[in-house]
C-alpha positions in Angstrom: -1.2 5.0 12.9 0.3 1.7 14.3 3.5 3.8 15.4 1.3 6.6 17.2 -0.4 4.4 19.1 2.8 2.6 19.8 4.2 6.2 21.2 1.2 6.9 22.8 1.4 3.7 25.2 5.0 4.2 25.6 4.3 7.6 27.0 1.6 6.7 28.5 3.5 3.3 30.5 6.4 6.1 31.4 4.2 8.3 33.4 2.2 5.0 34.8 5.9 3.7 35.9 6.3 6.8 37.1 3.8 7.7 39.9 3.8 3.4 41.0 7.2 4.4 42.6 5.3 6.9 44.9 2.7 6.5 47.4 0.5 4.7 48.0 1.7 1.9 45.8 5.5 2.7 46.5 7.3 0.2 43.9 10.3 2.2 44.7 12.3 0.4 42.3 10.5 1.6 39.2 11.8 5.1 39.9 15.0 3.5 38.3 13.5 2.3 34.8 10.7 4.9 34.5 12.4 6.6 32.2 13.4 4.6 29.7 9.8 4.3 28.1 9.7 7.7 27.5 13.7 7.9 25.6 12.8 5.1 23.6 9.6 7.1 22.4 11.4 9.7 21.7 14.3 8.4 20.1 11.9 7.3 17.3 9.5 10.9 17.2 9.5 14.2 14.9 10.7 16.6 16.8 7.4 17.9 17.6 6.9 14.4 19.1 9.6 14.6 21.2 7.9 17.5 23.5 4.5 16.1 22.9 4.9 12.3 24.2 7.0 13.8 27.0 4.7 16.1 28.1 1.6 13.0 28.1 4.1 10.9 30.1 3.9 14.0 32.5 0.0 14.1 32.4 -0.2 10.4 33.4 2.7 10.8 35.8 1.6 14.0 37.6 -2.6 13.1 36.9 -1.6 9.5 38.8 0.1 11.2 41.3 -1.7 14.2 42.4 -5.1 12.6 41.7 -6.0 13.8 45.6 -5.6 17.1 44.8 -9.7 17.0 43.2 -10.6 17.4 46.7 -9.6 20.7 47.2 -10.1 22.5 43.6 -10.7 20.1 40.0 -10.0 23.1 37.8 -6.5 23.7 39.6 -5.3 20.3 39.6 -6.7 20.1 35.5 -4.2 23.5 35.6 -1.3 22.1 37.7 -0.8 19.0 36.1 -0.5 20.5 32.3 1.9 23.1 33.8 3.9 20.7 35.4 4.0 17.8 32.6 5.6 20.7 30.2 8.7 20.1 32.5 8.4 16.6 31.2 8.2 17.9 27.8 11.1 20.3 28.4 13.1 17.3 29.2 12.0 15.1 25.8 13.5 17.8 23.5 16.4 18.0 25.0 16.6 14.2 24.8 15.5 14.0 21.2 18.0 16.8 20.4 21.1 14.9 22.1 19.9 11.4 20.4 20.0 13.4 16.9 23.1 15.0 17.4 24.8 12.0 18.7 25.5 13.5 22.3 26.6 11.6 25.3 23.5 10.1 27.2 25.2 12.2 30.1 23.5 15.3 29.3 20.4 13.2 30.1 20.7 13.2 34.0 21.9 16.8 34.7 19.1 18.3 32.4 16.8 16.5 34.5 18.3 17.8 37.6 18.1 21.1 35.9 14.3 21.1 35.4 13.4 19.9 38.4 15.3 22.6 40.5 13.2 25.2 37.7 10.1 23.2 38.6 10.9 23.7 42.5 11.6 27.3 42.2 10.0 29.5 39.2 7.3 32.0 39.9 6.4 30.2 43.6 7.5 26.7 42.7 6.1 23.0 43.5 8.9 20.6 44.6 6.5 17.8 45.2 7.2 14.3 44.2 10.8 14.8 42.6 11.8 11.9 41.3 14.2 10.9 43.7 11.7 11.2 46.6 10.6 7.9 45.6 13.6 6.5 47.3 12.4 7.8 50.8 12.8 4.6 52.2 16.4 3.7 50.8 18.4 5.2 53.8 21.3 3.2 52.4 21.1 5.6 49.3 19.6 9.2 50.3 22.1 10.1 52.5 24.0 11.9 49.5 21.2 14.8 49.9 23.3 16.2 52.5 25.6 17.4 49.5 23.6 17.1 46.6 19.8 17.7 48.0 17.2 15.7 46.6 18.2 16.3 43.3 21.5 14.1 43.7 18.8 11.1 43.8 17.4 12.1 41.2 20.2 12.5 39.1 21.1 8.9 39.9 17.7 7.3 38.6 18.3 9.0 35.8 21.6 8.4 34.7 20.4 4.7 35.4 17.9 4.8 32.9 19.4 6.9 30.8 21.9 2.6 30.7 19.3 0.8 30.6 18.1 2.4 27.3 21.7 2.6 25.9 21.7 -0.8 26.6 18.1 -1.4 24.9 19.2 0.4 21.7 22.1 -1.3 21.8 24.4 2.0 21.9 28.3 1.9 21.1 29.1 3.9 24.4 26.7 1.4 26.4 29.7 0.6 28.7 30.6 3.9 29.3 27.0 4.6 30.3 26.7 1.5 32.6 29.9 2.2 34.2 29.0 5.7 35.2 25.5 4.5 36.8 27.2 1.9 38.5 30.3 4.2 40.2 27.9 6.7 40.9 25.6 4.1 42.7 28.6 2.6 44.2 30.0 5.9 45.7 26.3 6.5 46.8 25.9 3.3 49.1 29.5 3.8 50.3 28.7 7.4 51.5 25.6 6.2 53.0 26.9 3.7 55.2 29.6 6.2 56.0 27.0 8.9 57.3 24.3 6.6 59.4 27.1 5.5 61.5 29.2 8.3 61.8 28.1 11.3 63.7 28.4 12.8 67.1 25.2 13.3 69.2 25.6 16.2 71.5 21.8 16.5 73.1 18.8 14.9 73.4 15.5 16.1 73.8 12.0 14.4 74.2 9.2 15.9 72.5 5.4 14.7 71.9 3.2 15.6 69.2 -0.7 15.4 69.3 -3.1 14.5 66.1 -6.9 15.9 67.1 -8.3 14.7 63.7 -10.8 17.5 63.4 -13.0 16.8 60.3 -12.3 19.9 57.9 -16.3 20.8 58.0 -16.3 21.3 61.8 -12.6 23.1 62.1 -14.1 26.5 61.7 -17.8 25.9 62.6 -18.5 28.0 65.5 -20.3 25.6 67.2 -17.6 23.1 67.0 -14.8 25.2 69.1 -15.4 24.3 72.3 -15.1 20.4 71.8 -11.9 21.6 69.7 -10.6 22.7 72.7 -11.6 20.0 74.7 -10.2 17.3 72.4 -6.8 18.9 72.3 -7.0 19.7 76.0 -7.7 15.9 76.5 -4.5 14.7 74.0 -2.6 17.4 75.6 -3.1 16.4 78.9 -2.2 12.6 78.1 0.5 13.4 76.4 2.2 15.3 79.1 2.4 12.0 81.1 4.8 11.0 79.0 7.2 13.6 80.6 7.6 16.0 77.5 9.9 18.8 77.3 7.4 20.0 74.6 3.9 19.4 73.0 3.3 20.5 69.6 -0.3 21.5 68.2 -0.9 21.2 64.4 -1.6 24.4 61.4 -4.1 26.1 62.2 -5.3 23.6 65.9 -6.5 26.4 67.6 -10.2 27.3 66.3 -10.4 31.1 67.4 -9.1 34.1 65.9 -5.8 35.4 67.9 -5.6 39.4 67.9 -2.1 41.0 68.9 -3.6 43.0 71.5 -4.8 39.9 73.8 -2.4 37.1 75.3 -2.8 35.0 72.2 -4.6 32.0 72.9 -5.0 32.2 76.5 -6.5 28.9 77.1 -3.2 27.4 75.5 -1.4 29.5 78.0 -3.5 28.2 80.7 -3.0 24.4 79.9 0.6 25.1 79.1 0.8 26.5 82.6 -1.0 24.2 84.5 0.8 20.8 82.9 4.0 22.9 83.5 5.4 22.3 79.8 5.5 24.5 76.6 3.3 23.6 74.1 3.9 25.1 70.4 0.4 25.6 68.6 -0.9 26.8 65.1 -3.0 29.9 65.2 -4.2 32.0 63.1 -3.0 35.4 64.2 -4.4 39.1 63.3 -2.1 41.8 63.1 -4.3 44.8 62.8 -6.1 44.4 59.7 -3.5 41.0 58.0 -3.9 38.1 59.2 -1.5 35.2 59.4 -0.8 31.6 59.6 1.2 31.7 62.1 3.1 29.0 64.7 3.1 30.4 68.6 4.9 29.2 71.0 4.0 29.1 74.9 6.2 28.1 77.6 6.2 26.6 80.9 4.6 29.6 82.2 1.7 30.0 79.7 3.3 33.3 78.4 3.6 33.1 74.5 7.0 34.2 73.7 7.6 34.4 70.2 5.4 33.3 66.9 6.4 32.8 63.3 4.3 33.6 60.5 4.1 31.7 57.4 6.9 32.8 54.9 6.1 30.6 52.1 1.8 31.0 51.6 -0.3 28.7 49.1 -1.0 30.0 45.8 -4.7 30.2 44.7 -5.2 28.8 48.3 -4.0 31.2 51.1 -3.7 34.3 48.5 -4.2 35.1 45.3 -1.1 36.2 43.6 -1.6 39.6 41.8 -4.8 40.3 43.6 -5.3 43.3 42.3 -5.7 41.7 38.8 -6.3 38.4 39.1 -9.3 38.7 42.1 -12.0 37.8 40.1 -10.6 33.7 40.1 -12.3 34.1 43.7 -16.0 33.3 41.9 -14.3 30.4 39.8 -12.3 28.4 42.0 -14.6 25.9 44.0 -13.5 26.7 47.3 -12.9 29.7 49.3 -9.5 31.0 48.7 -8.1 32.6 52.1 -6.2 35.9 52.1 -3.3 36.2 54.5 -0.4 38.2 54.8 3.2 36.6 54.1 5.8 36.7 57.6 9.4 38.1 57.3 11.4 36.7 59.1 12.6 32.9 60.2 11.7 32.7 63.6 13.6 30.2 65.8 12.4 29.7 68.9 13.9 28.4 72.4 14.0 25.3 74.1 15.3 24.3 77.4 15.5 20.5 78.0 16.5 19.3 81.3 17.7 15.4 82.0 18.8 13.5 85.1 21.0 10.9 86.0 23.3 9.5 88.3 26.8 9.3 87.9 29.5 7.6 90.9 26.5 7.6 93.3 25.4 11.2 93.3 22.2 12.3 91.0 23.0 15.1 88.1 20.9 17.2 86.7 22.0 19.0 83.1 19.8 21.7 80.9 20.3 21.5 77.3 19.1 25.1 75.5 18.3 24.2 71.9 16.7 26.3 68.8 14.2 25.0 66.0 12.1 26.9 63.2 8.7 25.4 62.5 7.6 24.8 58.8 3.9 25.3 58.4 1.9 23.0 55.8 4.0 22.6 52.7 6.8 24.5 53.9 8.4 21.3 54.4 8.4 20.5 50.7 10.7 23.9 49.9 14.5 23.1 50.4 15.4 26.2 51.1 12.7 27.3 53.8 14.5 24.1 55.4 17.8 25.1 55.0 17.3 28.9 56.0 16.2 27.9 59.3 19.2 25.5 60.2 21.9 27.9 58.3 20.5 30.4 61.2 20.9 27.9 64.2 17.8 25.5 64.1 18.8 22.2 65.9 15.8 20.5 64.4 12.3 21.2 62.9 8.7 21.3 63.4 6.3 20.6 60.6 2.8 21.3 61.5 0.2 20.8 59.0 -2.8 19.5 58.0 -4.0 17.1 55.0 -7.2 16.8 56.0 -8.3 18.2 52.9 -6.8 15.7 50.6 -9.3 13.2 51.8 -7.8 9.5 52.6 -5.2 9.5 50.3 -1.8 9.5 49.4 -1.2 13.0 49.7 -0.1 12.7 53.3 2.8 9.7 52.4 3.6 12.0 49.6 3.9 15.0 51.7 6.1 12.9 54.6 8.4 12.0 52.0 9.6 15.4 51.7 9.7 16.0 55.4 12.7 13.1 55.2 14.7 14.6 52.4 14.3 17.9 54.3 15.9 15.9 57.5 18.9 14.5 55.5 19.9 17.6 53.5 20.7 19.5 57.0 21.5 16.5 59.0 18.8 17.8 61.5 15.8 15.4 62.9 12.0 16.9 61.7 9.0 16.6 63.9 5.8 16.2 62.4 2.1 17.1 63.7 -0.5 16.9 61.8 -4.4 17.7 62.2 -4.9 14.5 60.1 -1.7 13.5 58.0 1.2 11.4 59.4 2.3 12.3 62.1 5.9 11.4 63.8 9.3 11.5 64.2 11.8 11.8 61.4 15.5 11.7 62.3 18.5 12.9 61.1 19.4 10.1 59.1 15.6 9.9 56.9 14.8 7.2 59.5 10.7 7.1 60.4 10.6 7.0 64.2 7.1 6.7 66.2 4.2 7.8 65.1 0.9 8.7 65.9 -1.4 5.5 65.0 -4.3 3.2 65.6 -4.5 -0.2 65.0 -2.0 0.2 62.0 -3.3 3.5 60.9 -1.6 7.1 60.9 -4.4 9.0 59.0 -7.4 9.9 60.5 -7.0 8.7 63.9 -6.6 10.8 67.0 -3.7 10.9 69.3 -0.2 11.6 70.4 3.1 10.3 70.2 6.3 10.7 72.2 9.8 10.5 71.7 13.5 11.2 72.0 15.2 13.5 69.7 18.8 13.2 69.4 20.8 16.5 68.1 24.0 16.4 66.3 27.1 18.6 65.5 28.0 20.4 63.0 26.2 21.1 60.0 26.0 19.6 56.5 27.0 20.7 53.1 24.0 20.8 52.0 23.0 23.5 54.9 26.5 25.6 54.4 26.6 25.6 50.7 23.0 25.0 49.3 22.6 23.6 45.7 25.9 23.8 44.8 25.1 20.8 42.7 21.8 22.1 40.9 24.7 24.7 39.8 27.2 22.0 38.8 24.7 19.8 36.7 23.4 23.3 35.1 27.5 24.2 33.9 28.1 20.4 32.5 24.8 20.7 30.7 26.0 23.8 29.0 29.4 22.8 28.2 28.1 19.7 26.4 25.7 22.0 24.4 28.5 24.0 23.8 31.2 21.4 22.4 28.5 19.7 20.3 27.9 23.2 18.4 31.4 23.9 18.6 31.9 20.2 17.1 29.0 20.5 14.4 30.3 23.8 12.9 33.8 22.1 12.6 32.4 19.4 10.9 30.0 21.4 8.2 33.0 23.4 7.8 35.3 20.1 7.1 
């Protein structure tokens, strides 16, 4: 019993060391040691042990993490977290497998890279809080992710605690394990500084972004859309004295139903026109009978000339996948599950940005023509919706969301950390607006710029906030090549399997 309860806390202190490292406590630094809790548990577990204490750590880690999530459904988050912590579990077999058989502790870091691209991707996937997001604020580190994505981070945490417990259990190869964290760590910082002073801006743009804080009862109280308007008008208006080239609008800012057949949104039209400057908007948009959540964007004019829909939707949340079986979770779920229809294509849309100057006594005037693609809600938190847009030409991006329904809590620090890693991996600044959330300015290094706040607070506070976007050449590896490195980690794990068989069927047969 003593040794039960021993593995129990173990697991238990893993997945507690765990979420600390993410927001809102953000002891960034645990991300490294995390681990090592959970191998030492399962160094000493039946093998039905080793997937069960795993898979607790993941409960406390993923409970502790997306405890916010009780605001929008407690059934689905119950759901979501034992799903997710099986990835946990996943891992702790294949840990308690390489500990039996002797392996190298170097399987341990590209497993876990392994899993997580598994987590991110099967059936519609949920990339949130990877474990090297914790290191959002280590721009001397995360620059890497223009090669490796997030997962390179990762990796590295991991193959750090996967020393510290060598050196813990006191393991013959314990140098060879410290030596590896430590060059990789090395090679890391070295590439970092490399990359945050060494790239070539070729344009500039300034762009503001407005935050209406519309409380989540009143966005869609009919009553309410008028003084939605009004308040959006107002930030609108304010922010254009800031000399924008564009505003953005949050998901879903505009409170009426948009129909193909009418100039969408005409009073965004109008205010665009009169102020002279585009403004980009969320609106839901009908297309006959499907409707859409969709990003529109109007220009100097007030004519809307383009509008992306939604690519990636929300399960259980803006559909239901296989409705035609599964409709009947509609009178289970505690809230109202929405029903629109999934966009095509990844929209980029124009932008012409016009500076002045003075150069040998005579004033110049240049216009800049740049492209972006628009990632609505947790679009953001997908690498490759990211990627897809600047692979076709995006020279940065707009996320436009809204975490008003999370409540006051984390969820919107958790949510901007993927907006950086997203800006890093294609080396392309991200633009954030959010109905309530954090909303600001990300570059291309991870840096947080401005940002819409109020006596030191970003969430749930009206405003705007301006800025200047710089755009640079060229695009990463990251954007050219994609997860190249998810790929690598997958063929090393294999071969090691591989030579271990290989070795243990020499040796029965010796």
């Amino acid at each position: 019993m003593k040794k039960i309860l021993k593995n129990i806390s173990l697991a238990a202190l893993s997945g507690v060391l765990g979420f600390l490292a993410f927001p809102p406590f953000e002891f960034a630094f645990l991300g490294w040691v995390c681990l090592v809790p959970l191998l030492l548990v399962v160094r000493s577990s039946s093998p039905r042990g080793t997937f069960f204490y795993p898979f607790l750590s993941g409960v406390v880690f993923f409970g502790g993490l997306l405890y916010w999530l009780v605001n929008v459904t407690v059934p689905g988050t119950v759901v979501l977290v034992l799903v997710l912590s099986v990835f946990y579990g996943l891992f702790g077999v294949i840990a308690g497998y390489a500990l039996k058989y002797s392996m190298d502790l170097f399987l341990l870091p590209f497993a876990w890279v392994v899993l997580e691209y598994i987590r991110s991707n099967l059936f519609t996937g949920f990339p949130w809080g990877l474990l090297g997001y914790s290191q959002y604020k280590n721009l001397n580190l995360i620059q890497i992710a223009d090669i490796t994505g997030a997962y390179g981070v990762s990796f590295l945490l991991v193959a750090f605690s996967a020393a510290v417990f060598a050196l813990l259990i006191r393991s013959k190869r314990k140098i060879a394990y410290v030596t590896f964290a430590l060059l990789f760590l090395i090679a890391a910082t070295v590439y970092s500084a490399h990359k945050s002073s060494n790239y070539y801006i070729w344009g500039s743009t300034r762009l503001s972004v407005v935050q209406g804080n519309i409380p989540q009862r009143y966005k869609w109280d009919a009553g309410s859309a008028e003084s939605i308007i009004e308040e959006y008008r107002g930030l609108t208006r304010r922010a254009a004295e800031d000399d924008p080239d564009m505003i953005i609008w949050p998901e879903t800012s505009y409170p009426y139903l948009a129909e193909d057949r009418d100039n969408p949104a005409g009073q965004i039209g109008a205010l665009a026109s009169e102020l002279k400057t585009p403004v980009l908007a969320g609106i839901v948009f009908a297309e006959g009978d499907t409707y859409y959540n969709s990003a529109v964007l109007f220009d100097d004019k007030g004519d809307a000339i383009d509008i992306y829909r939604k690519t990636h939707l929300v399960p259980f949340g803006e559909y239901i996948p296989f409705e035609e079986r599964l409709s009947f979770l509609r009178d289970y779920v505690d809230k109202p599950i929405g029903d629109f229809g999934k966009g095509r294509e990844y929209t980029l849309f124009p932008l012409k940005s016009v500076t002045t100057g003075a150069a040998k006594g005579v004033r110049t005037r240049r216009a800049n023509f740049y492209k972006f693609g628009v990632l609505i809600c947790f679009e953001d938190i997908f690498p490759y919706v990211a990627r897809e847009f600047v692979r076709n030409g995006a020279n940065f991006l707009v996320n436009m969301t809204n975490d008003a329904w999370f409540g006051d809590t984390a969820a919107a620090r958790q949510h901007l950390q993927a907006s950086v890693f997203r800006a890093v991996e294609n080396r392309v600044p991200v633009i954030r607006a959010a109905n309530t959330g954090i909303s600001c300015f990300v570059d291309s290094t991870g840096k947080i710029l401005s940002s819409v706040e109020s006596e030191g607070k970003e969430t749930f506070v009206s405003g705007f906030a301006t800025d200047n976007v710089d755009v640079h050449a060229g695009r990463s590896h990251y954007t050219l090549y994609g997860d190249v490195f998810v790929y690598f980690c997958a063929f090393m794990m294999i071969s090691i399997f591989a030579a271990t068989g290989l070795f243990l069927k020499r040796k029965e047969r010796g």
